[in-house]
C-alpha positions in Angstrom: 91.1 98.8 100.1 87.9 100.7 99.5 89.0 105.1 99.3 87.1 108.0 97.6 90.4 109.1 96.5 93.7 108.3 95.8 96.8 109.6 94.3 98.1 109.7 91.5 93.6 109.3 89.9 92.0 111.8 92.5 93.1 114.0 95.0 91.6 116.9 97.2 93.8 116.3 100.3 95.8 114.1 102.3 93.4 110.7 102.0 94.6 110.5 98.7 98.2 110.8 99.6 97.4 108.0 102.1 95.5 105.8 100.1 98.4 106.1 96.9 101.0 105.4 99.2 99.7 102.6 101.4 99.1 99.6 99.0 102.9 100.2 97.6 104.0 99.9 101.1 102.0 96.9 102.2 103.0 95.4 98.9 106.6 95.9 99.3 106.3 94.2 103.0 104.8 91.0 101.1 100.8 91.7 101.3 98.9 91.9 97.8 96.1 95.0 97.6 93.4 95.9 95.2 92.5 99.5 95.8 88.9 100.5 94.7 88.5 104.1 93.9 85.4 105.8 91.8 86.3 106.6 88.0 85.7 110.5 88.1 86.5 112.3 85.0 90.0 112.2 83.4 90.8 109.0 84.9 91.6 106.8 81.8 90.7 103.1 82.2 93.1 101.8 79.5 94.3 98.9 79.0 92.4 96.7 81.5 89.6 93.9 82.1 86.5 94.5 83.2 82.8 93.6 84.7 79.0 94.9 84.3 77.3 95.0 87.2 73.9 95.8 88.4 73.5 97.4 91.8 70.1 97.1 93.5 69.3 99.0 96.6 66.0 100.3 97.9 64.0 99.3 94.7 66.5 101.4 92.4 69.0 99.5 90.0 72.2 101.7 89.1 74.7 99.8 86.2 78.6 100.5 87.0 81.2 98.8 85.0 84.6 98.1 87.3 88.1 98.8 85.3 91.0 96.5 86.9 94.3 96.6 86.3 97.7 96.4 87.6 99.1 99.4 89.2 102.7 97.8 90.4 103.6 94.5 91.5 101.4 93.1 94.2 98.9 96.2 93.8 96.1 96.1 91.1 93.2 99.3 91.0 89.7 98.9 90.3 87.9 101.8 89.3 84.3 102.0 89.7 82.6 103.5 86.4 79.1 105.4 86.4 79.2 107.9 84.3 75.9 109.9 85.3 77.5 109.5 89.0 80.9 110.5 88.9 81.9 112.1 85.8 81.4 115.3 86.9 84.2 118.2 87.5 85.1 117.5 91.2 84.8 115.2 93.4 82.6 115.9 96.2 80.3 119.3 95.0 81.1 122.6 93.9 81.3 126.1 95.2 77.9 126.0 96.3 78.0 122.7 98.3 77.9 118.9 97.8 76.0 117.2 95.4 72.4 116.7 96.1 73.0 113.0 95.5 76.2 112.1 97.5 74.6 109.4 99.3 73.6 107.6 96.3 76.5 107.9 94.7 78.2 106.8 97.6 76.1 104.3 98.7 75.9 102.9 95.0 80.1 102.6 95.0 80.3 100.7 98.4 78.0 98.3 97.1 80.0 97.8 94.0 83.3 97.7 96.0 82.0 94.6 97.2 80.3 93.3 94.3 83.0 93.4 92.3 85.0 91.3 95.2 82.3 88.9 94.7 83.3 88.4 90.9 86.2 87.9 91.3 86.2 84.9 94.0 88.9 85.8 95.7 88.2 86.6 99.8 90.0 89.1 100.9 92.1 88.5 104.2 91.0 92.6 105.3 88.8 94.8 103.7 90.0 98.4 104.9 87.3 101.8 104.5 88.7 105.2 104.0 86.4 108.0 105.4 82.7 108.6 105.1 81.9 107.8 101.2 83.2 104.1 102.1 81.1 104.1 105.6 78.4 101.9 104.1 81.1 99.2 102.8 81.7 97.4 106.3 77.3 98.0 106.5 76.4 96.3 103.7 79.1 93.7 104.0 77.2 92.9 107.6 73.7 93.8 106.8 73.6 92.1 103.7 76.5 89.8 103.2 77.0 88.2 106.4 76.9 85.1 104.9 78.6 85.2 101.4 81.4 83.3 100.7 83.9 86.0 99.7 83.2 88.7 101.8 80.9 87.7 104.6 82.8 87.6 107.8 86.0 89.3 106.3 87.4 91.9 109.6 86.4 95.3 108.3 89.3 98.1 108.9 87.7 101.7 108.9 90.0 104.8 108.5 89.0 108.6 109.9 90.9 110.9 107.6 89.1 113.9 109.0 86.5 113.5 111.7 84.8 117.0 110.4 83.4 115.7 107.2 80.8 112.7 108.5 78.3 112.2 105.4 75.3 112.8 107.2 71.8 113.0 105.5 68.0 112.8 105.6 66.8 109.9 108.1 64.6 109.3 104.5 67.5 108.1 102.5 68.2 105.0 104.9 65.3 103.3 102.8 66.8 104.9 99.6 70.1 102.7 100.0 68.7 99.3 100.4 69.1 99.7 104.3 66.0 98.7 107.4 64.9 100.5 110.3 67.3 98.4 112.3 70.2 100.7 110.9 68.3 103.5 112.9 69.3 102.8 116.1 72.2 105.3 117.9 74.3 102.2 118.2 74.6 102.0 114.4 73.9 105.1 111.9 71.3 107.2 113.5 72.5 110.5 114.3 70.2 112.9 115.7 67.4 112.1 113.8 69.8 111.5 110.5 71.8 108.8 109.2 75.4 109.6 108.8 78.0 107.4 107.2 81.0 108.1 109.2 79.3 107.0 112.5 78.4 103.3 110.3 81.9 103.1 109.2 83.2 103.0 113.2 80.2 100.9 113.9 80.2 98.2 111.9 83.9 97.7 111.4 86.2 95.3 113.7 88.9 97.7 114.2 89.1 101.8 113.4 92.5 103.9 112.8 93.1 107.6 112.7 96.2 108.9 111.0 97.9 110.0 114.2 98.5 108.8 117.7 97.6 112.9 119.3 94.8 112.5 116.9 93.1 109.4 118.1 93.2 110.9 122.0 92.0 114.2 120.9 88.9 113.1 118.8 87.6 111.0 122.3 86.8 114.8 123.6 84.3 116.9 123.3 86.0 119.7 121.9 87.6 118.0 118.7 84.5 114.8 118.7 82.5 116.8 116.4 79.4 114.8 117.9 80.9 111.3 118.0 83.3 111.6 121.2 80.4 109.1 122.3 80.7 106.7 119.6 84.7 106.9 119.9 85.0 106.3 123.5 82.9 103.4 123.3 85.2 102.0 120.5 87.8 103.2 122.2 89.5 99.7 122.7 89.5 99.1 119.1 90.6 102.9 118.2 94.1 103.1 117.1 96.4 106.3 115.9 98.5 105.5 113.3 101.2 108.4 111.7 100.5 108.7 108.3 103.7 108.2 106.1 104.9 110.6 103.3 106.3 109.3 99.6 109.9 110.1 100.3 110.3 109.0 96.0 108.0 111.5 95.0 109.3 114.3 98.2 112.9 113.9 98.2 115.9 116.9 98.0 118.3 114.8 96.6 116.6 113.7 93.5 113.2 116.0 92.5 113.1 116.9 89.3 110.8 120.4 90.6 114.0 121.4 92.2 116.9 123.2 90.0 119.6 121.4 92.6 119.8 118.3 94.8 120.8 118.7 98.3 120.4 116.5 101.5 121.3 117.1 105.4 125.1 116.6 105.0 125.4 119.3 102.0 122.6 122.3 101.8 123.8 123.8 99.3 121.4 123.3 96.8 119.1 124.9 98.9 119.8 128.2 98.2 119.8 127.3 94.9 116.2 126.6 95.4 115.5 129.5 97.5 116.7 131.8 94.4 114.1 129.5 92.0 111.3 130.0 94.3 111.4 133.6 94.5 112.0 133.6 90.6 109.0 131.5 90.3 106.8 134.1 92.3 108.0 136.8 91.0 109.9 138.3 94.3 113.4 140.4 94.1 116.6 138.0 94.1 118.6 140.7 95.9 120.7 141.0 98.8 117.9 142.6 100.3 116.2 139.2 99.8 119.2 137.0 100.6 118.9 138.2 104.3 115.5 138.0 104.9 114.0 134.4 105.9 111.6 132.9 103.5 108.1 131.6 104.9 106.2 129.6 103.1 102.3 128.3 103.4 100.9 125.4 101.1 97.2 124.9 102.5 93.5 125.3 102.6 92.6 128.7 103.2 90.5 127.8 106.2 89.8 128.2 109.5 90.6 124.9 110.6 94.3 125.5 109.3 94.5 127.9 111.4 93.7 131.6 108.8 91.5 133.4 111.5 94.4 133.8 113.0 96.8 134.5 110.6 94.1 136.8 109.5 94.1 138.1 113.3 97.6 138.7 113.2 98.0 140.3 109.7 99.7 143.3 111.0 102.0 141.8 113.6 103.1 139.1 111.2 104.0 141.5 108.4 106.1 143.2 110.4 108.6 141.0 110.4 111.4 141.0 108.6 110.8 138.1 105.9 109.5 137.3 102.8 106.0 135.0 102.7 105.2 132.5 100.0 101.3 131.0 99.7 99.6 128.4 97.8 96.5 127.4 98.7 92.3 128.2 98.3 89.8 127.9 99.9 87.6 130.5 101.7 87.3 133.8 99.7 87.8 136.3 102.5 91.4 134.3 103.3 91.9 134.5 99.5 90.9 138.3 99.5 93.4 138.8 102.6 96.2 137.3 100.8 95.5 139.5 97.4 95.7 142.2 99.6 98.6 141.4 101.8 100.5 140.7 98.3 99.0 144.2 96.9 100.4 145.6 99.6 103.8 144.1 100.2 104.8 143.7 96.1 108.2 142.8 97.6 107.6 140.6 99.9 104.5 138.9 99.6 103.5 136.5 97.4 100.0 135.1 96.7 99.0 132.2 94.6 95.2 131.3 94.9 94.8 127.5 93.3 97.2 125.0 93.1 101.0 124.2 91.3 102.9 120.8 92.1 106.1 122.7 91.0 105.5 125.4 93.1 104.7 123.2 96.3 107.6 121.2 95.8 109.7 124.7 94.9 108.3 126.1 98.7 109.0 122.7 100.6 113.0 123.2 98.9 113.1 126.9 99.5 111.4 128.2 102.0 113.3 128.9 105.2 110.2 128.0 107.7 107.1 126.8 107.1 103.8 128.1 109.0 101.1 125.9 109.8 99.1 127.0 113.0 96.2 124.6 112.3 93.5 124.6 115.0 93.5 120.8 114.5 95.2 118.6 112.1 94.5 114.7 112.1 98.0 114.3 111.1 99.3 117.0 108.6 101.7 115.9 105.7 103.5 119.5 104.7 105.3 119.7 108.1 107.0 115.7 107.3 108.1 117.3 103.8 109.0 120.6 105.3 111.4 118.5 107.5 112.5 116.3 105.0 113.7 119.3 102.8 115.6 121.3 105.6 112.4 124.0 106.0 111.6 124.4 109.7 107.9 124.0 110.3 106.4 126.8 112.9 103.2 124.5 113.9 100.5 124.5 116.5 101.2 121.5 119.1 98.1 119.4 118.1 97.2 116.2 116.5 100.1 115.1 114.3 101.7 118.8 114.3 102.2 117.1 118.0 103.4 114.1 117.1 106.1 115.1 114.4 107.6 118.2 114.9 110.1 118.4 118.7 110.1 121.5 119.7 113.3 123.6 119.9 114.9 124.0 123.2 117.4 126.7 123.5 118.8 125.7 126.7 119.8 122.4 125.2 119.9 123.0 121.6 117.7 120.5 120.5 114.7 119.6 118.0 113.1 119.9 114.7 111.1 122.9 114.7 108.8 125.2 116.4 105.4 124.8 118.4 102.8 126.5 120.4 99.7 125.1 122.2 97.6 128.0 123.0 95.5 128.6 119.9 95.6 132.5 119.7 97.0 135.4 117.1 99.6 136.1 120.5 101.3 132.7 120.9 101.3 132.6 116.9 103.3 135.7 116.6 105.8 134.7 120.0 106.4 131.7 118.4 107.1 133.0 115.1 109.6 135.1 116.5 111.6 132.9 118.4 112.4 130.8 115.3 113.3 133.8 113.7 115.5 134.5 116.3 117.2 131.3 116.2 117.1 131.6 112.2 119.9 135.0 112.9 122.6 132.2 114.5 123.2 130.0 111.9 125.0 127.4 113.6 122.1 126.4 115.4 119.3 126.7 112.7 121.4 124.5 110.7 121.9 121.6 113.6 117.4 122.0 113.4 117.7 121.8 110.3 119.6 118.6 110.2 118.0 117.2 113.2 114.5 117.2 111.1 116.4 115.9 107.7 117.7 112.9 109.6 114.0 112.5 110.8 111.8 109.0 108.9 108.8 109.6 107.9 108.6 107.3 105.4 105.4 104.9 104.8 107.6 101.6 106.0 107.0 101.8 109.7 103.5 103.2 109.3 102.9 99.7 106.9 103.7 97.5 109.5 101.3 99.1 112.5 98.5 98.6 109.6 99.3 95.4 109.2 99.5 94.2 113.3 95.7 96.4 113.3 95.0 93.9 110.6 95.8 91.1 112.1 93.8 92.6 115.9 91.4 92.8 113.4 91.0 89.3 112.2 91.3 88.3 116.2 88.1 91.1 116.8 86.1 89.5 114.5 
């Protein structure tokens, strides 16, 4: 299993939640994973074995040094090592956009992925891709070992985290990465007179997966495609949604150690406790002002993809509620210049933390009454899973696997988990808003949603085994 990043080494979203959480599952349903990742800075290698290798491509030798060693039982982690490449202090690029040389250094660790497959002698039965930076694994394994013993002819599993983010660069660099001009053909990477990575990854690979089922229809149109609806539909027998999973160890009410009490669907108690820590934590009144008042909480991006244009769009309307709002997240600087302001303005009930705290995301997920996320598309979304696992209703726009997860509530009946609207506009955001509210004022109902969405699994087990029968498609595809 080939990722960018994973947790607990890396992490700048939900890939690395997926890729952390994945091997253990597989591994507890009998299967044994290696999970390559890069070594970026503050990663510690200790304690393993490792391998020198030389990395050729395009006339240019890079040296990389893989660290392996066993994460848990069944699951071992090999970190690719390049110092000039990937200690740096993020991930991807800074402020003022990606690093120059991202399809080097991407390029340079797919190779290595393999290579250091190679050394070891071992064929894999899969060898799965996450996202663009791996897009060139399932390409080089084709392009240029086709025929090796360990690796050539292995059924290649790509994953789209995020269809936005492709990797696309100069039609120039093709040459750079050890690649021919029979790569630059619209049936492999070339992409409007460019090569991009994301488009090789579906290309070359046997079988591709999303991380939800709305997710996998909705990236086959135009309007959520970003350029590759094409490319999709004609891989659309091989195109497969799978729901991401959440870590119910690491997100659990009844045992997390961010949370001052444990609580679960038949006892809530020990929510309110956690309601009162929260607001401590941020700095809000613990009055009976307070008490009354619904708590809404945000953990995100601060983009417009997650829906901030119109919460931005709907400032006014939305503080006129009668709640208090807790945020967490970065991202663009005019969202994180509207929330200074919004908490500037409303001392008492709005708080504002730009960056991120573990403690406080787990404190909101406990606490929080509702939880907002009007996303104008979400490939699958993991906050609304732990807002449901911790008795937090999510208010959510009905797409991808906002969609999939979250039932909406149906007053006539009395039934489902949270909240949703489909019409992506400040309007339906606010309407929406307010009927949850409204159902949060009878408390005999909010607490059969909240129970409904408790007794909800989300855990990785079920999500494991559909991997595993797109494996096995896989190995028939190939």
């Amino acid at each position: 299993m080939v990722t960018p990043e994973a947790h607990p080494f890396a992490k700048t979203g939900g890939l690395a939640e997926v890729a952390g959480a994945l091997p253990h599952a597989l591994a507890s349903a009998g299967h044994s994973v290696t999970l390559v990742l890069p070594r970026y800075r503050r990663i510690e290698p200790a304690g393993t074995s490792s391998s020198r290798i030389a990395i050729t491509l395009g006339g240019r030798t890079q040296h990389v040094t893989i660290y392996e060693r066993p994460l848990a039982e069944r699951v071992n982690v090999a970190l690719v090592d390049a110092p000039e490449l990937f200690d740096r202090e993020e991930l991807y690029g800074t402020s003022s956009g990606d690093y120059p040389d991202n399809a080097w250094r991407f390029a340079v660790f797919s190779r290595a992925a393999l290579e250091h497959a190679r050394i070891k002698g071992v064929r894999p039965s899969i060898i799965h891709a996450h996202d663009w930076q791996t897009g060139l694994v399932p390409v080089y394994q084709k392009m240029h070992l086709s025929s090796d013993p360990i690796v050539g002819g292995v059924p290649a599993v790509f994953t789209i985290h995020n269809l936005a983010f492709q990797g696309v660069f100069p039609r120039s660099m093709v040459f750079e990465i050890g690649l021919g001009s029979e790569v630059l053909h619209i049936d492999a990477m070339e992409y409007w007179g460019r090569i991009n990575y994301l488009k090789a990854g579906i290309n070359f690979s046997e079988k591709i997966t999303t991380v939800s089922p709305g997710y996998a229809r909705e990236i086959l149109r135009p309007e959520l495609g970003f350029g590759l609806d094409g490319v999709l539909a004609r891989r659309s027998a091989d195109l497969v949604g799978i729901l991401n999973g959440i870590d119910v160890t690491r997100w659990n009410p009844h045992a997390d150690p961010f949370v001052p009490a444990s609580f679960d669907a038949n006892d809530l108690t020990g929510k309110n406790d956690a309601r009162k820590a929260l607001l401590e934590h941020v700095g809000l009144p613990v009055d009976d002002g307070s008490a009354r008042r619904p708590v809404i909480g945000l953990v995100s991006r601060l983009t417009d993809q997650k829906g901030f244009d119109l919460i931005a769009a709907a400032a006014e309307d939305l503080m006129s509620v009668d709640a208090v709002w807790v945020m967490l997240g970065s991202g663009e600087s005019r969202y994180e210049a509207l929330w200074r302001a919004l908490a500037a303005r409303y001392p008492k009930r709005v708080s504002a933390t730009i960056g991120f705290d573990e403690r406080l995301a787990h404190l909101i997920e406990a606490g929080a009454d509702i939880f907002l996320m009007p996303s104008r598309f979400e490939p699958c979304g993991l906050n609304q899973m732990y807002s449901l696992r911790y008795g937090t209703v999510p208010v959510v726009r009905a797409t991808g696997g906002l969609d999939d997860t979250v039932e909406d509530f149906d007053e006539s009946t009395a039934s489902g988990t949270g909240f949703k609207f489909a019409e992506y506009s400040p309007a339906a955001l606010v309407a929406t808003l307010r009927r949850a509210l409204a159902a949060y004022q009878n408390p005999s109902v909010w607490r059969q949603i909240q129970q409904a969405g408790m007794q909800r699994d989300h855990s990785w087990d079920a999500s494991a085994r559909e991997y595993v029968k797109v494996y096995r498609a896989a190995a028939q595809r190939k």
